[in-house]
C-alpha positions, 0 to 999 in steps of 0.5 A: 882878375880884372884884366880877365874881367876885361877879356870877358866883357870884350867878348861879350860885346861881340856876342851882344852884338848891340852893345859895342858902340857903348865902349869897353866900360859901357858895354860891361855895366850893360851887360851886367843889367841885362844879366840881371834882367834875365835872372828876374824874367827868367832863361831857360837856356840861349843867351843865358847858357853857360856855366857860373863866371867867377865873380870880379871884386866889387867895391864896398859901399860907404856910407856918405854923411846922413846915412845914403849909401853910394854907390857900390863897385861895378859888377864885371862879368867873369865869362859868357853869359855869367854875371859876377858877384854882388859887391858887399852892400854900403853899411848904414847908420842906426836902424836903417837898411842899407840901400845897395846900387847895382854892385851891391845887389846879389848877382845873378848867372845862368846857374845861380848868381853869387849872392851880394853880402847883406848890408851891416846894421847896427843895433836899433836906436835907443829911446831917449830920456823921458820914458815912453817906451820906443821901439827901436827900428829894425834893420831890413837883411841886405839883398843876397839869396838868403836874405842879409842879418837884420838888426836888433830892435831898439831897446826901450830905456827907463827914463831919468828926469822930472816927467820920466818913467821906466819905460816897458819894451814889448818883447817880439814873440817867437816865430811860431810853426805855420802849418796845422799844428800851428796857429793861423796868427801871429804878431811879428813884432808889437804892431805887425801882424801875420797871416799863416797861409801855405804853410808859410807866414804872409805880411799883413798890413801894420796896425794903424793909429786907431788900433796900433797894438798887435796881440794874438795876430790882431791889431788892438787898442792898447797893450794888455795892462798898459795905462794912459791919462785921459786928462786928469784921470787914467785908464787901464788896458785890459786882456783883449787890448781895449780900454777900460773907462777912465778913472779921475786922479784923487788930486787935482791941481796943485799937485801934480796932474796925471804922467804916463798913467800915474796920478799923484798921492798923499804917502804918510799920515794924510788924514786929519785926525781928530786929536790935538797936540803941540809942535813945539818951537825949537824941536824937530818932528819926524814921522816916517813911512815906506815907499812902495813904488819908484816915485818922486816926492813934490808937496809936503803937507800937514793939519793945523788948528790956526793959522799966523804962524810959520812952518818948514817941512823936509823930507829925511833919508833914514840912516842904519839905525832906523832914524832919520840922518839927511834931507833929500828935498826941503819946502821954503816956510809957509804959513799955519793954517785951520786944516790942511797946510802944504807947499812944494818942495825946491825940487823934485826928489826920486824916492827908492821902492822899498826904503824908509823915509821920513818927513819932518816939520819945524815952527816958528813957536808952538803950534797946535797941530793934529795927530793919530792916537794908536799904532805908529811913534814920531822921532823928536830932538832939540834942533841945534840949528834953531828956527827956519834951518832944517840941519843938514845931519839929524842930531844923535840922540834921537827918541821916538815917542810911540802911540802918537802919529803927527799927520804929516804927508808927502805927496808922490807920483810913481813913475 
């Protein structure tokens, strides 16, 4: 195949008259671009006469580090007035197209030239940790008459960490019909519109930073029921794509300030009520609640009637038999006070949608606290690790006194 390759280009020098003083190599890599020249203008017959020319071998790009791709082999021309074959296109890194030199572009002839193979593209780049969600690059299809594969989009992952938030990837709509059953719009992927003209689907300009979501074929503010924090507040996407107002957190500093459209909460028992009991020195309380969200718990809190006195609040794990079993996030001690009364756990702890939790306090001595008469019980039992130690296993034997609820709270942020 080379040596015919060679023979080839010989004649073609004579043929292209113009070219011999190039050399045997020079006048080939000429030929070839004036080949490909002539299948871009166009030949209706002369020079570009001639049956398809069987395609040399090319050699396959490869990538150099960085993700550029080098050159591809030279294209050598099988016969006369025909151009070999398109040398496969440089495989390239995540999400990017891979950029193919003359060998690797699709080959043209005075018949139809053979198509260079589309370059490879892996799948899209994963968004990292932290949750916003991230589309992932799409790579463009190689050169070659039908167009290379493209890649996969990337895919948007759920974040892990103290900020991160499951992250909701758009999925791209399904190339609808263009013509007059149709719509005449249609969104490519979350920011690229498209037009439906001639019964074919035309590019659009992407959406831009103002309005940088595609819906229904045009370029939007947001994605419907989508939400963002304006300062401390947060506001909602509606259905045509625009924001509503926005809306001020319930809680301000020091609790935790509004992420990614979440405010933060108070979950459990966050009102004062308007009775009085005893939390007595030497004994565990433990009031439990359900989480309804993936969230994290910062702050525990609860309502005393005086202060000077110390308190030290965790929150429990709850075990097979409905009770509390081991601490998951626990505060330092802090001091009692006339009302509210909280401080931050060590660190952050996630908390699952759909478990039982329970919060639990210890003091220093008896201390007035504030409780909710009716519907709800607490958990109590001795402490066998005494004072300013929450154990590490809730004791056995623990009761539950109903009709009382300690207003103990923790304070979440979903995410």
């Amino acid at each position: 195949m080379v040596g015919q390759g060679w023979r080839s280009s010989s004649r073609s020098c004579a043929w292209r008259g113009s070219c011999v003083a190039l050399g045997l190599v020079g006048c080939a890599q000429w030929i070839g671009i004036q080949a490909l020249d002539d299948a871009v203008h166009g030949c209706d017959g002369g020079d570009c006469a001639g049956e398809r020319g069987a395609a040399s071998s090319a050699g396959a790009g490869t990538t150099s580090p960085g993700g550029t791709s080098s050159a591809g082999g030279t294209t050598l021309v099988a016969g006369p007035g025909s151009l070999g074959g398109g040398g496969s296109g440089g495989a390239q890194p995540v999400g990017v197209s891979g950029a193919s030199s003359i060998g690797g572009a699709s080959g043209s002839s005075s018949e139809e030239g053979a198509g260079g193979d589309g370059g490879t593209f892996p799948e899209g780049g994963a968004s990292g940790d932290g949750g916003s969600p991230s589309e992932g690059g799409g790579g463009d299809g190689g050169s070659s008459p039908e167009g290379g594969t493209g890649g996969d989009g990337g895919t948007s992952s759920a974040g892990s960490g103290p900020e991160a938030d499951s992250g909701d990837a758009s999925e791209p709509e399904p190339e609808p019909e263009c013509g007059d059953e149709g719509p005449e719009l249609w969104c490519a992927d979350p920011s690229t519109p498209r037009r439906c003209v001639d019964g074919s689907w035309q590019s659009w300009p992407v959406c831009d930073d103002e309005t940088p979501f595609c819906l229904r074929g045009d370029c939007v503010e947001c994605e419907p029921e989508s939400k963002e924090c304006v300062n401390n507040g947060v506001r909602t996407c509606d259905a045509d794509g625009a924001w509503t107002a926005a809306s001020e957190c319930p809680l301000e500093s020091p609790n935790p300030v509004c992420v990614r459209g979440f405010c933060s909460y108070r979950a459990g028992a966050p009102i004062q009520g308007p009775t009085t009991d005893t939390l007595m020195v030497g004994f565990l309380y433990a009031v439990s609640f359900d989480v309804a969200a993936p969230s994290r718990v910062y702050r525990l809190g609860m309502f005393g009637t005086a202060g000077g006195n110390q308190v030290r609040m965790g929150i429990y794990a709850s075990g097979a038999d409905e009770l509390p079993s081991e601490p998951i996030a626990v505060t330092s001690t802090f001091a009692t006070a006339d009302g509210r009364m909280e401080a931050p756990v060590a660190a952050a702890a996630v908390l699952t949608e759909g478990q039982r939790y329970w919060i639990v306090a210890i003091a220093d001595t008896d201390i007035g606290m504030r409780v909710t008469l009716g519907e709800g019980a607490y958990a109590l039992n001795n402490n066998p690790e005494g004072w300013n130690v929450l154990p590490a296993a809730f004791p056995p034997g623990t009761s539950q006194n109903p009709g009382v609820v300690p207003n103990f709270y923790a304070v979440l942020r979903d995410f």
